[in-house]
PALO-658293 format. One line per 4 residues: number of its first residue (from 0); for each residue x, y, z of N, C-alpha, C, O, CB. Coordinates in steps of 0.1 Angstrom, whole numbers, plus 5000, padded with zeros to 4 digits. Glycine has a CB too. Example, Ala and Ser with C-alpha at 12.3 -4.5 7.8 and 13.67 -1.06 7.14 Angstrom:
REM residues 2
0	5132 4943 5078 5123 4955 5078 5132 4967 5078 5142 4967 5085 5113 4955 5090 ~ 5128 4978 5071 5137 4989 5071 5129 5000 5079 5134 5011 5080 5141 4994 5057 $
REM end
This chain:
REM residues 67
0	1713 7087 8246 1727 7083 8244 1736 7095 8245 1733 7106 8239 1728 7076 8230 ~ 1748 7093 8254 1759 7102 8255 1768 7096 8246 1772 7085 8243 1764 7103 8267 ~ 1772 7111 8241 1786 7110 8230 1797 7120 8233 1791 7131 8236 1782 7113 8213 ~ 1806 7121 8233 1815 7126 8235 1822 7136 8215 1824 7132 8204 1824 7113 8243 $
4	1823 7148 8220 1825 7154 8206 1838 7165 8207 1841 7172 8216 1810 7161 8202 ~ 1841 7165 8200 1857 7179 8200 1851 7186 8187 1846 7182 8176 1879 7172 8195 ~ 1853 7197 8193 1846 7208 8189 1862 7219 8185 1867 7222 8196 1832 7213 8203 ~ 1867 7224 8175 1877 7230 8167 1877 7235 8162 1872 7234 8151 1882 7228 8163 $
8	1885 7248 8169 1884 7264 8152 1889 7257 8145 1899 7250 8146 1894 7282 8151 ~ 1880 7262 8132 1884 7257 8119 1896 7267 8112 1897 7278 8116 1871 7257 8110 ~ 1903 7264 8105 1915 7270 8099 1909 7278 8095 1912 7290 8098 1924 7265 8090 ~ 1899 7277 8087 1887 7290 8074 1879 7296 8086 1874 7306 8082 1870 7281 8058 $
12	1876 7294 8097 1869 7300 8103 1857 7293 8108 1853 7284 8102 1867 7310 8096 ~ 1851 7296 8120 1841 7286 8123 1847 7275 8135 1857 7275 8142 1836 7279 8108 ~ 1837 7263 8134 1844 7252 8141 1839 7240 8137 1828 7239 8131 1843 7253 8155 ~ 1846 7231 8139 1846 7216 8130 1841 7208 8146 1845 7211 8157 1867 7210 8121 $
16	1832 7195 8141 1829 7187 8153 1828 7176 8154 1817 7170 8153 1821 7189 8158 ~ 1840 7169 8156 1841 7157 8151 1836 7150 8166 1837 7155 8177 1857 7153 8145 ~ 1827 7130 8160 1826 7129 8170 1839 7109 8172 1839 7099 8164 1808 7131 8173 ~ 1845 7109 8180 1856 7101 8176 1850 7085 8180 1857 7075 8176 1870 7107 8185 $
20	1835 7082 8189 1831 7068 8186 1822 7067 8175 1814 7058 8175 1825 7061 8196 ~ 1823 7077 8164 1819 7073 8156 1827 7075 8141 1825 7085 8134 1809 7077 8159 ~ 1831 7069 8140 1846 7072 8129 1839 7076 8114 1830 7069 8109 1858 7055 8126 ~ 1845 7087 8108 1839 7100 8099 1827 7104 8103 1819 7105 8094 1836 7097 8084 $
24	1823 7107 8113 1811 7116 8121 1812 7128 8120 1805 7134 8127 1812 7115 8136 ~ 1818 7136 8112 1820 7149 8115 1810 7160 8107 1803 7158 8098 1835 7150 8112 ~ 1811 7173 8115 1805 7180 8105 1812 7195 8111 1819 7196 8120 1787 7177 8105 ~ 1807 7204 8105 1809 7223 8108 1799 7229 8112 1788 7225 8113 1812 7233 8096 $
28	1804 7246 8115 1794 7256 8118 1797 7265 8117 1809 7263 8116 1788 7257 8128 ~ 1795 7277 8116 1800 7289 8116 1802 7299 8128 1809 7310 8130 1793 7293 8108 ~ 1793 7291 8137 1795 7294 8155 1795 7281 8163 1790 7271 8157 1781 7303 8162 ~ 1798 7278 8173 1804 7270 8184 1785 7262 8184 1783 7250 8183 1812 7282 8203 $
32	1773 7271 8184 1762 7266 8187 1754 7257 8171 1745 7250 8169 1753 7279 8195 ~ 1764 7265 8162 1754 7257 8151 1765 7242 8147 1761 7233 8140 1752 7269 8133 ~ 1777 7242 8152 1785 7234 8146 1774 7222 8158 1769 7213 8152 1805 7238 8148 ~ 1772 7223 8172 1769 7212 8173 1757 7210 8169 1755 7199 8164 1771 7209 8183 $
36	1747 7217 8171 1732 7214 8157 1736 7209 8149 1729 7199 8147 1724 7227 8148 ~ 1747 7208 8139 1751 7202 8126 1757 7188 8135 1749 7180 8132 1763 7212 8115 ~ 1764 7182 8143 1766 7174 8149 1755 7163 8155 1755 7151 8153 1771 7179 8155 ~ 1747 7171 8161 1735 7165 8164 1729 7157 8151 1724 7146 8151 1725 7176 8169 $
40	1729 7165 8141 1721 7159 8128 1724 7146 8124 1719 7135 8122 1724 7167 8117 ~ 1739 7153 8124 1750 7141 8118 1748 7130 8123 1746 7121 8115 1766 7143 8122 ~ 1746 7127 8139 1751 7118 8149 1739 7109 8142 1739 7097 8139 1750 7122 8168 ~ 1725 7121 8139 1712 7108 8136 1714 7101 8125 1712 7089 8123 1695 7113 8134 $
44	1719 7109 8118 1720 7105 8105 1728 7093 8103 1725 7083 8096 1724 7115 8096 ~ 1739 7094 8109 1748 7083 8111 1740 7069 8115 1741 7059 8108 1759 7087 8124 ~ 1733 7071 8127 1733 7056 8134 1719 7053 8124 1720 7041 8121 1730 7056 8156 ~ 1709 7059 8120 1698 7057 8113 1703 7048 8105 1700 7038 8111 1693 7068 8107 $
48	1708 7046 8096 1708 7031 8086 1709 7019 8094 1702 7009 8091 1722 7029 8074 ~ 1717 7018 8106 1719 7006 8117 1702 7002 8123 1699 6991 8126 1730 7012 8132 ~ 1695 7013 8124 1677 7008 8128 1671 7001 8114 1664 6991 8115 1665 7024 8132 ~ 1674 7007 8100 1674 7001 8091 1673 6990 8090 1663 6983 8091 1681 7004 8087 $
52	1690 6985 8086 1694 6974 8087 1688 6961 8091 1683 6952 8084 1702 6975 8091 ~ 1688 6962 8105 1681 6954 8119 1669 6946 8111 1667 6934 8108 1675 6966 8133 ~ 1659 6958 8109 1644 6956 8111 1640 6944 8104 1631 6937 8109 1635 6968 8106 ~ 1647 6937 8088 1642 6929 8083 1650 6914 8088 1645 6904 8084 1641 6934 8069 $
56	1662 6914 8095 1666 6903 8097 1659 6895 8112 1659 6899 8123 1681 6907 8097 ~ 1654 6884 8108 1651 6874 8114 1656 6872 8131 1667 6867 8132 1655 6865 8105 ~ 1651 6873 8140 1659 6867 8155 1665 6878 8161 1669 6879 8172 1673 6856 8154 ~ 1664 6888 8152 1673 6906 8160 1663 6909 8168 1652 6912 8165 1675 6923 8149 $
60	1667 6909 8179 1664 6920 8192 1668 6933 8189 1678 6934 8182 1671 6917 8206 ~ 1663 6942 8192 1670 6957 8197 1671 6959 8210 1661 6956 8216 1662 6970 8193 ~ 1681 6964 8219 1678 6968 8229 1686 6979 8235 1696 6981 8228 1679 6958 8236 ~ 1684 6986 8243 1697 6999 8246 1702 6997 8258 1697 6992 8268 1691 7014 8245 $
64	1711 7002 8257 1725 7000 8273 1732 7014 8273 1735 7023 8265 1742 6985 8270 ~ 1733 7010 8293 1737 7023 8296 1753 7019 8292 1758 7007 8293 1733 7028 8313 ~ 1760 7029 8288 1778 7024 8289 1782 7040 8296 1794 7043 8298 1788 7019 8268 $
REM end
């Protein structure tokens, strides 16, 4: 999965990395390469309860698409 992310000096310093299809996705770093490591995390952590969710309801398929 591709995501699209903005990556921003932070006012305190560092950079902030929000990701915008995923609304409050965000996270920091203290360099350009850890803010997106911390993004990366974020992103799993985010969609992780949605595999969750799924698994016990009845008739759910999973499937993945290119967009």
């Amino acid at each position: 999965m591709n995501l699209k992310v903005v990556l921003e000096p932070s006012d305190e310093g560092g950079y902030t990395a929000i990701v915008p299809a995923l609304p409050g996705c965000i996270s920091e770093g203290d360099t350009k390469a850890e803010a997106l490591a911390n993004i990366r995390e974020a992103i799993a952590l985010y969609l992780e309860p949605v595999d969750d969710d799924l698994m016990g309801m009845p008739g759910v398929e999973r499937m993945e698409i290119a967009v």
